[in-house]
N, CA and C atoms as a LAMMPS dump frame, in Angstrom:
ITEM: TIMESTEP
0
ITEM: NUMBER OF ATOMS
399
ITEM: BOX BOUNDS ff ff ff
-5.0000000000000000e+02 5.0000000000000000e+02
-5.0000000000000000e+02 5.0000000000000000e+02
-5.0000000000000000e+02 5.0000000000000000e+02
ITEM: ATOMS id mol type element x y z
1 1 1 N 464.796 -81.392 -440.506
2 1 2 C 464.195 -81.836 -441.758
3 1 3 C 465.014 -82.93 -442.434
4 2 1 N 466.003 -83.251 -441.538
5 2 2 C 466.714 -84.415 -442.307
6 2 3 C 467.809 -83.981 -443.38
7 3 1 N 468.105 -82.853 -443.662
8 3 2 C 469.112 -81.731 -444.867
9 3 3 C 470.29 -83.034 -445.02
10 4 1 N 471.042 -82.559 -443.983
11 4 2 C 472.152 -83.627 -443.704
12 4 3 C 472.546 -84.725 -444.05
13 5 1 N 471.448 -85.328 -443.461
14 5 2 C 471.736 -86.939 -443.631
15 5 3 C 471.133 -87.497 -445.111
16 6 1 N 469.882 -86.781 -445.231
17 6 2 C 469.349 -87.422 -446.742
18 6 3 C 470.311 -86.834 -448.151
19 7 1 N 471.282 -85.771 -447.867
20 7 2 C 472.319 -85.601 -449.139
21 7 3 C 473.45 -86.66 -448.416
22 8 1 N 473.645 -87.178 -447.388
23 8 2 C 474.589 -88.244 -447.938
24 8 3 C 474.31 -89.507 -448.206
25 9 1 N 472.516 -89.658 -448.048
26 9 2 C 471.944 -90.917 -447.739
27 9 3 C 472.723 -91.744 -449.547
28 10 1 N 472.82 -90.362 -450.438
29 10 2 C 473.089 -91.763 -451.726
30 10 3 C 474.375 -92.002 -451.828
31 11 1 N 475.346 -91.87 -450.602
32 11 2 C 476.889 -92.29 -450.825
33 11 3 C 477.238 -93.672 -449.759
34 12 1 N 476.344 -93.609 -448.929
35 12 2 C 476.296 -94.672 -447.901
36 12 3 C 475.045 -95.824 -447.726
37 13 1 N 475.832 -96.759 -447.237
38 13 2 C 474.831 -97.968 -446.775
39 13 3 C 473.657 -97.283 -446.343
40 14 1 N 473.608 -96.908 -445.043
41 14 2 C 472.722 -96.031 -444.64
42 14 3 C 472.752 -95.445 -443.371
43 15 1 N 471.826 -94.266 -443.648
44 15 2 C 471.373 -93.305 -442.612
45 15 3 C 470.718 -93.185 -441.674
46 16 1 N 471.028 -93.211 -440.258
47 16 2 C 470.165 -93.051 -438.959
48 16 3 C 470.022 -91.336 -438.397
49 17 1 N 468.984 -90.491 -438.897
50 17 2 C 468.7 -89.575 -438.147
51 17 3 C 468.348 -89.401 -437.032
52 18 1 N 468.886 -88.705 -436.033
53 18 2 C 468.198 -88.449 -434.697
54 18 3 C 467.719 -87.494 -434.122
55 19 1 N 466.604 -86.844 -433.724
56 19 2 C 466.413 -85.61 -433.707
57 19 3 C 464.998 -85.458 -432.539
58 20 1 N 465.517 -84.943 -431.639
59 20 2 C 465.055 -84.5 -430.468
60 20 3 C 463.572 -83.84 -430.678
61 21 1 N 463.121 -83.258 -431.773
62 21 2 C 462.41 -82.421 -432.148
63 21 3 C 460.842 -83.286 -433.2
64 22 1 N 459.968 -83.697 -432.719
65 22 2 C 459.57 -84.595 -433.115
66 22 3 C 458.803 -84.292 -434.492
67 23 1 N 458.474 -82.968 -434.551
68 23 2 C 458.05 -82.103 -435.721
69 23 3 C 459.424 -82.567 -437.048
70 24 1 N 460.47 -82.15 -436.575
71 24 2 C 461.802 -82.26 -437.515
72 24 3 C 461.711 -83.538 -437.904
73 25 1 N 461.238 -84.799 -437.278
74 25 2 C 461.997 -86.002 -438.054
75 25 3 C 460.742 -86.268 -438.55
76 26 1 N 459.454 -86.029 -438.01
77 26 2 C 458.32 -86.174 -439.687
78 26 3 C 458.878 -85.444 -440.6
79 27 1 N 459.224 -84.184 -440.33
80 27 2 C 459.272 -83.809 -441.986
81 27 3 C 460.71 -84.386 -442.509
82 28 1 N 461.445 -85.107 -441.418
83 28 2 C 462.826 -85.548 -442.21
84 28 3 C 461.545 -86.784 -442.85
85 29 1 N 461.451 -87.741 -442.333
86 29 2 C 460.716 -88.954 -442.996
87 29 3 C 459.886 -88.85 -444.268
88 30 1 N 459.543 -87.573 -444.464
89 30 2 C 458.47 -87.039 -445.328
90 30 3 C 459.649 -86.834 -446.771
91 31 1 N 460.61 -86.032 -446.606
92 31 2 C 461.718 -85.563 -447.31
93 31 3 C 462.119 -86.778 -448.071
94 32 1 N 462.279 -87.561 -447.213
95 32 2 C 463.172 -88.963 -447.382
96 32 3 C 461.805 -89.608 -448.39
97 33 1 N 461.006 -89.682 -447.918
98 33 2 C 460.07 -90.567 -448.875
99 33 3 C 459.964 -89.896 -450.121
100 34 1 N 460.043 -87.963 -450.238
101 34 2 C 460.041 -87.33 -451.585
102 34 3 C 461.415 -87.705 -452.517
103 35 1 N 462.372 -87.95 -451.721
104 35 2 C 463.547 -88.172 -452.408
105 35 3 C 463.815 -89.724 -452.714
106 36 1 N 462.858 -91.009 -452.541
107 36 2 C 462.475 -92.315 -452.762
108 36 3 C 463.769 -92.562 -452.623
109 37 1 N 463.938 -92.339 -451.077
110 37 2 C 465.472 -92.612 -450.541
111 37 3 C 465.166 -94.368 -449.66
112 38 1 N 464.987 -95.376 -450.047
113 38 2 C 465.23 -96.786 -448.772
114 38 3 C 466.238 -96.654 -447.936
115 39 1 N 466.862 -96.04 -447.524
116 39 2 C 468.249 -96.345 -446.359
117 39 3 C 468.443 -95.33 -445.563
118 40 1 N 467.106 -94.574 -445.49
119 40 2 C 467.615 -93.402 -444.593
120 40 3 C 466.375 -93.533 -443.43
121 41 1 N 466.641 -93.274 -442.296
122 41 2 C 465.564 -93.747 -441.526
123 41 3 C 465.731 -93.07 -439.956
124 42 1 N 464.647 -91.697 -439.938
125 42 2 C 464.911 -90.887 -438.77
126 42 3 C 464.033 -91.337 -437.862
127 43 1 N 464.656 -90.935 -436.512
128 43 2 C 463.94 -91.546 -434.928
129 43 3 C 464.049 -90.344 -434.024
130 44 1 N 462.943 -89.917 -433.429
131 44 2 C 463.04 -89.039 -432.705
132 44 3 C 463.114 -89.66 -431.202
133 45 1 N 464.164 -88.432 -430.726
134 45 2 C 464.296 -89.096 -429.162
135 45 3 C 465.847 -88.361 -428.961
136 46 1 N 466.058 -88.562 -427.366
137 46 2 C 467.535 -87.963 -427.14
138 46 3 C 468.489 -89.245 -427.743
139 47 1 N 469.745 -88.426 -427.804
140 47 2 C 470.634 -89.017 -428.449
141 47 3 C 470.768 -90.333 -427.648
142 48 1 N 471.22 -89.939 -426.561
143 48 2 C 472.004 -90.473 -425.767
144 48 3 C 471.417 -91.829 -425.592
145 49 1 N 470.087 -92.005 -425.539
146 49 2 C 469.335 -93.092 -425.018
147 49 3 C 469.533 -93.712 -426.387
148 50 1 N 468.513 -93.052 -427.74
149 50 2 C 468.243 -94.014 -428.844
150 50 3 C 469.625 -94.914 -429.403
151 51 1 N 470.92 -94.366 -429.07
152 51 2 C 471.924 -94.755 -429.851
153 51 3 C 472.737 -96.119 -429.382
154 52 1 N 471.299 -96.426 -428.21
155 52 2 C 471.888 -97.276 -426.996
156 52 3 C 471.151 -99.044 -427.558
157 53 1 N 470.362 -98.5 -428.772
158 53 2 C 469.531 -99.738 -429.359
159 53 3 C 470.112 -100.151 -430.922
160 54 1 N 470.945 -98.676 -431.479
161 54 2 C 471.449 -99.396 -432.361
162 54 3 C 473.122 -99.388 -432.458
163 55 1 N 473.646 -100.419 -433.761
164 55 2 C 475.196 -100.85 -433.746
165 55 3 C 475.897 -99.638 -434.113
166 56 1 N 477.187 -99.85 -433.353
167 56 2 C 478.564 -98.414 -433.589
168 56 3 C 478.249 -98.28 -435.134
169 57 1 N 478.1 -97.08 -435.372
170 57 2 C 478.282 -96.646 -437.253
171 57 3 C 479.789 -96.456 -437.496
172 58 1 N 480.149 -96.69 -438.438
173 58 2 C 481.258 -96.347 -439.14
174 58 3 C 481.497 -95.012 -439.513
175 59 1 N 481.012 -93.797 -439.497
176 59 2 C 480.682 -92.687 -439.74
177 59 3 C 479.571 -91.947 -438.7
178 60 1 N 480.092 -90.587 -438.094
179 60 2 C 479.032 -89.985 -437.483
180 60 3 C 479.454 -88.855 -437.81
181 61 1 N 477.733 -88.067 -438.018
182 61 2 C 477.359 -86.469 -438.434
183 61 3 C 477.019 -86.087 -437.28
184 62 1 N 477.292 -85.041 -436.791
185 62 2 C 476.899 -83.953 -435.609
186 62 3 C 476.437 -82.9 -436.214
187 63 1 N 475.615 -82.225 -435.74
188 63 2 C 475.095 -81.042 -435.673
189 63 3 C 474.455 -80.257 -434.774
190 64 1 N 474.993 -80.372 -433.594
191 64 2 C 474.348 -79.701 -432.246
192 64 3 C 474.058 -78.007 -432.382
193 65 1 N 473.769 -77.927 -431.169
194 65 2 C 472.673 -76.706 -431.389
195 65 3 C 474.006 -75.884 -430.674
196 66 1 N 473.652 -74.305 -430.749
197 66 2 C 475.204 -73.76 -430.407
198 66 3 C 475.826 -73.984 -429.329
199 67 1 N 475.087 -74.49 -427.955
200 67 2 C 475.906 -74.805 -426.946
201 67 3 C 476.301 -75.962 -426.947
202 68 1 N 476.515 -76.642 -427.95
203 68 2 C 477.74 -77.717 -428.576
204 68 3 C 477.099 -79.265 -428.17
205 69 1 N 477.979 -80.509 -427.982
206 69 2 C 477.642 -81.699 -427.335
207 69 3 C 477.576 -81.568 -425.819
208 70 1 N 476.889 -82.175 -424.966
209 70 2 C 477.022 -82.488 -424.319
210 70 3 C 478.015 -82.971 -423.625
211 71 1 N 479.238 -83.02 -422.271
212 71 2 C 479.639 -83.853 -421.886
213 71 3 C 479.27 -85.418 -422.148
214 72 1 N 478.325 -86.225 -421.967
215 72 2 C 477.856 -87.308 -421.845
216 72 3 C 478.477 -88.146 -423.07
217 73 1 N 477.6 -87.287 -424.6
218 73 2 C 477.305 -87.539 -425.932
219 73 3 C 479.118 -87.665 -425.891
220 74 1 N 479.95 -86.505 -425.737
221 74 2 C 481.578 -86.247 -426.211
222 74 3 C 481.627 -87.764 -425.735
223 75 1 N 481.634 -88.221 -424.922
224 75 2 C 481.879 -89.256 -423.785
225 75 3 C 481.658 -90.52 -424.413
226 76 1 N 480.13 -90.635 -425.158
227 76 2 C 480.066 -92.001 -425.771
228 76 3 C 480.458 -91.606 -427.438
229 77 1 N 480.713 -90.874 -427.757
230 77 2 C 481.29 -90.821 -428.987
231 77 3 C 482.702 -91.243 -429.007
232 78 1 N 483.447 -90.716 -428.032
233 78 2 C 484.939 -91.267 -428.001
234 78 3 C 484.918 -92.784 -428.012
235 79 1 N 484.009 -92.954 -426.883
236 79 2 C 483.952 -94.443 -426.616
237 79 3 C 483.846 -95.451 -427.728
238 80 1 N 482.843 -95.433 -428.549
239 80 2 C 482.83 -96 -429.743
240 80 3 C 484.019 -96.094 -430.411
241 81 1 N 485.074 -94.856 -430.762
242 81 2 C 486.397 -95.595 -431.575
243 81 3 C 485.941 -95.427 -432.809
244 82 1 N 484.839 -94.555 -433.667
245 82 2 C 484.403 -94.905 -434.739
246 82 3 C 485.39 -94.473 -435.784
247 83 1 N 485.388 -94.427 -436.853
248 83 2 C 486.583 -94.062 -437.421
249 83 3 C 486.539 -92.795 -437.871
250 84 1 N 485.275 -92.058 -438.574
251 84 2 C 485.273 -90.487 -438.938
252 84 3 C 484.323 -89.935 -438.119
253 85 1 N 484.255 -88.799 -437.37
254 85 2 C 482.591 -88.113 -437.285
255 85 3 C 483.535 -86.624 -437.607
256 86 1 N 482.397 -86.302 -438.371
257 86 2 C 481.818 -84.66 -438.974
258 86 3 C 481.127 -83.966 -438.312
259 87 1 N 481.914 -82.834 -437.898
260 87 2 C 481.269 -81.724 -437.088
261 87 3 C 480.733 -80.922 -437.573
262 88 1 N 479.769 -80.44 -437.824
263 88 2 C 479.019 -79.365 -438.341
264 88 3 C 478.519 -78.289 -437.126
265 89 1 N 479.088 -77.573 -436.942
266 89 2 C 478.923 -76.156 -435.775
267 89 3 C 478.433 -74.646 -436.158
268 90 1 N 477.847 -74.166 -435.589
269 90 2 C 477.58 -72.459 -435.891
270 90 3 C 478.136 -72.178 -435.259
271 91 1 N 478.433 -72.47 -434.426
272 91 2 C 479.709 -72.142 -433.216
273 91 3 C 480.961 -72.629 -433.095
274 92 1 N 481.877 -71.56 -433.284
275 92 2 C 483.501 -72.117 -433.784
276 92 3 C 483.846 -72.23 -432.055
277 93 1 N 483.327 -71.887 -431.298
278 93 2 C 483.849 -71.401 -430.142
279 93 3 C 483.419 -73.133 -428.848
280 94 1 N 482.012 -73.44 -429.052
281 94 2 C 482.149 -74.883 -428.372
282 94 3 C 482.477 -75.606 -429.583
283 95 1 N 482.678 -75.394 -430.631
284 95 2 C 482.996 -76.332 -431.223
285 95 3 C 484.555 -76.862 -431.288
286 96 1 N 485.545 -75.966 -430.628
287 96 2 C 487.005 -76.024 -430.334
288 96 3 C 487.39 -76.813 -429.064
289 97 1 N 485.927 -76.428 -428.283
290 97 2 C 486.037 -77.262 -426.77
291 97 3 C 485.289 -78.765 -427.183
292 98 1 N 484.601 -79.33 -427.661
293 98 2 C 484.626 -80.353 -428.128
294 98 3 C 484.959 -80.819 -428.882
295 99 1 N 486.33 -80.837 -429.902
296 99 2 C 487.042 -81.087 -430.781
297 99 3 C 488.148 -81.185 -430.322
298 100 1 N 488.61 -80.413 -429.185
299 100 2 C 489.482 -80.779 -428.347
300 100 3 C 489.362 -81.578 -427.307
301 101 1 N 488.134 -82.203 -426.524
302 101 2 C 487.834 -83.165 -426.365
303 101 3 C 488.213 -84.856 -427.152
304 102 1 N 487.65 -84.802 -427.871
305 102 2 C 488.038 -85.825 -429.02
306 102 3 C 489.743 -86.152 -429.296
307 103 1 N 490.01 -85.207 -429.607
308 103 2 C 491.54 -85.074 -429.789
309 103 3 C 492.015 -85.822 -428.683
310 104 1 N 491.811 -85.529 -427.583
311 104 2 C 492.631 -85.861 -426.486
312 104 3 C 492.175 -87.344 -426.12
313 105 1 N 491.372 -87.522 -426.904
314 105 2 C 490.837 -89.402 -426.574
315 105 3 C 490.928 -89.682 -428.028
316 106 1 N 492.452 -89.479 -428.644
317 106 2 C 492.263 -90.369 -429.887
318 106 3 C 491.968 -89.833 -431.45
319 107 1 N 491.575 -88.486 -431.573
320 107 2 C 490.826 -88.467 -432.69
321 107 3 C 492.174 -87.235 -433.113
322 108 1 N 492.278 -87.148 -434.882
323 108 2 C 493.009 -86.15 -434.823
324 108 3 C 492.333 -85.284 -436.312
325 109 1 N 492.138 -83.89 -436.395
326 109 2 C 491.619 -82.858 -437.516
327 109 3 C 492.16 -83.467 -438.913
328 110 1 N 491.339 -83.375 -439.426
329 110 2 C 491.978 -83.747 -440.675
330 110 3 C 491.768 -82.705 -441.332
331 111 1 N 490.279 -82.048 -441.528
332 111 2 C 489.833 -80.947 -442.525
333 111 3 C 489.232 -80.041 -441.798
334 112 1 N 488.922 -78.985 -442.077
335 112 2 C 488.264 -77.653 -441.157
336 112 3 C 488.096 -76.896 -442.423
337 113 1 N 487.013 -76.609 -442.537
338 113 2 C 486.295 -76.083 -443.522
339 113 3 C 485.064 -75.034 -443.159
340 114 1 N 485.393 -73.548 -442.981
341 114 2 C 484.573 -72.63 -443.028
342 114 3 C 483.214 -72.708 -444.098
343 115 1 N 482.124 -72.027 -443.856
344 115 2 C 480.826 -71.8 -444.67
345 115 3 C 480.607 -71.005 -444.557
346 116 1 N 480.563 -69.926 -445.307
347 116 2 C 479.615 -68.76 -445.237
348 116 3 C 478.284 -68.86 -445.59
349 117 1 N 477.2 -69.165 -445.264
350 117 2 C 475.925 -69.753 -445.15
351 117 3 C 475.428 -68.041 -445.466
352 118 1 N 475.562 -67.169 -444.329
353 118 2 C 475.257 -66.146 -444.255
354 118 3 C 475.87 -64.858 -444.488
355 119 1 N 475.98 -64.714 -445.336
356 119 2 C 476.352 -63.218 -446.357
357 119 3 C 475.651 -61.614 -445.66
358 120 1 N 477.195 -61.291 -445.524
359 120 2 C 476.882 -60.032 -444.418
360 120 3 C 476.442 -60.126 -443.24
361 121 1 N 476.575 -61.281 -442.386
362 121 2 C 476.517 -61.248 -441.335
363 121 3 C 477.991 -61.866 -440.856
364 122 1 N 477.857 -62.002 -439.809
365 122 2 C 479.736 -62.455 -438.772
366 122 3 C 479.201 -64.197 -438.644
367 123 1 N 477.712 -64.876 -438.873
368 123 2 C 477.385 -66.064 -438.879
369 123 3 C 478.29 -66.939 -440.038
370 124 1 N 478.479 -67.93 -439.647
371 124 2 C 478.987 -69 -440.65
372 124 3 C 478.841 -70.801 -439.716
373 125 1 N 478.871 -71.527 -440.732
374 125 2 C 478.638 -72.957 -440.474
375 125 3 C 480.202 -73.529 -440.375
376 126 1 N 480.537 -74.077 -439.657
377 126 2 C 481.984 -74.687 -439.414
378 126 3 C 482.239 -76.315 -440.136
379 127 1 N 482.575 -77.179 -440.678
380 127 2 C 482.587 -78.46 -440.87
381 127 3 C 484.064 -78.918 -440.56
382 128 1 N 484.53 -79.802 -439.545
383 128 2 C 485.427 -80.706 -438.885
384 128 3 C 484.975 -81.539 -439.337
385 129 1 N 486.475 -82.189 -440.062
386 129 2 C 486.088 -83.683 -439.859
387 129 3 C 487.629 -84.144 -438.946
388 130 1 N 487.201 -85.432 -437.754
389 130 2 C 488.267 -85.865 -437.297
390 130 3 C 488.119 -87.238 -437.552
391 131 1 N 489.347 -88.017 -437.924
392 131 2 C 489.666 -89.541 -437.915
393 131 3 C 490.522 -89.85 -436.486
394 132 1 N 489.981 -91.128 -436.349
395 132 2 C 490.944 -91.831 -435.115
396 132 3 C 492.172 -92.228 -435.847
397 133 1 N 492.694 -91.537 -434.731
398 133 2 C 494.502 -91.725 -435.176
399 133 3 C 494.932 -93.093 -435.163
């Protein structure tokens, strides 16, 4: 639905959503037009391909599904060199194996920040952020 990206859409130039799920980025687009947001602008499609048409961002949000990034995605994310990406995980567990990924090509923890999203359950939302060292 776009959650993510349209609360940071009013701190940044702007926002590229991507989302595999073609239902999710109408209603992100829909969201975005309720919130008379101009700079936020979702595309459905795999990552890997769409990110191949537009320029390195200065900032990247993750939010993969619990079996984490991909090899591939870890792969062109390092590559880029970007300067922050934000991990957002339900899973502390791939989210250590791809964070340690990163690390080892460059990137180092800055913040780690638990969520308890879910009250009375053992669920919680993880947020990493790493900068290139």
């Amino acid at each position: 639905t776009g959650t993510l990206g349209i609360c940071a859409a009013k701190y940044v130039k702007e926002v590229v959503g991507i989302e595999i799920v073609v239902e999710a980025v109408e209603n992100a687009r829909q969201n975005a037009e309720r919130n008379d947001l101009t700079n936020y602008r979702a595309i459905a499609g795999d990552v890997k391909k769409v990110v191949e048409e537009l320029p390195i961002p200065d900032v990247v949000m993750v939010d993969p599904p619990r079996s984490g990034l991909e090899r591939e995605t870890l792969e062109m994310l390092a590559s880029w060199k970007t300067n922050k990406i934000m991990y957002i995980s339900c899973n502390p567990y791939t989210q250590v194996e791809d964070c340690q990924f990163l690390v080892e090509r460059g990137y180092h923890i800055k913040v780690i920040q638990p969520v308890d999203q879910f009250p009375q359950t053992y669920h919680l939302e993880n947020l990493v952020l790493l900068e290139r060292s």
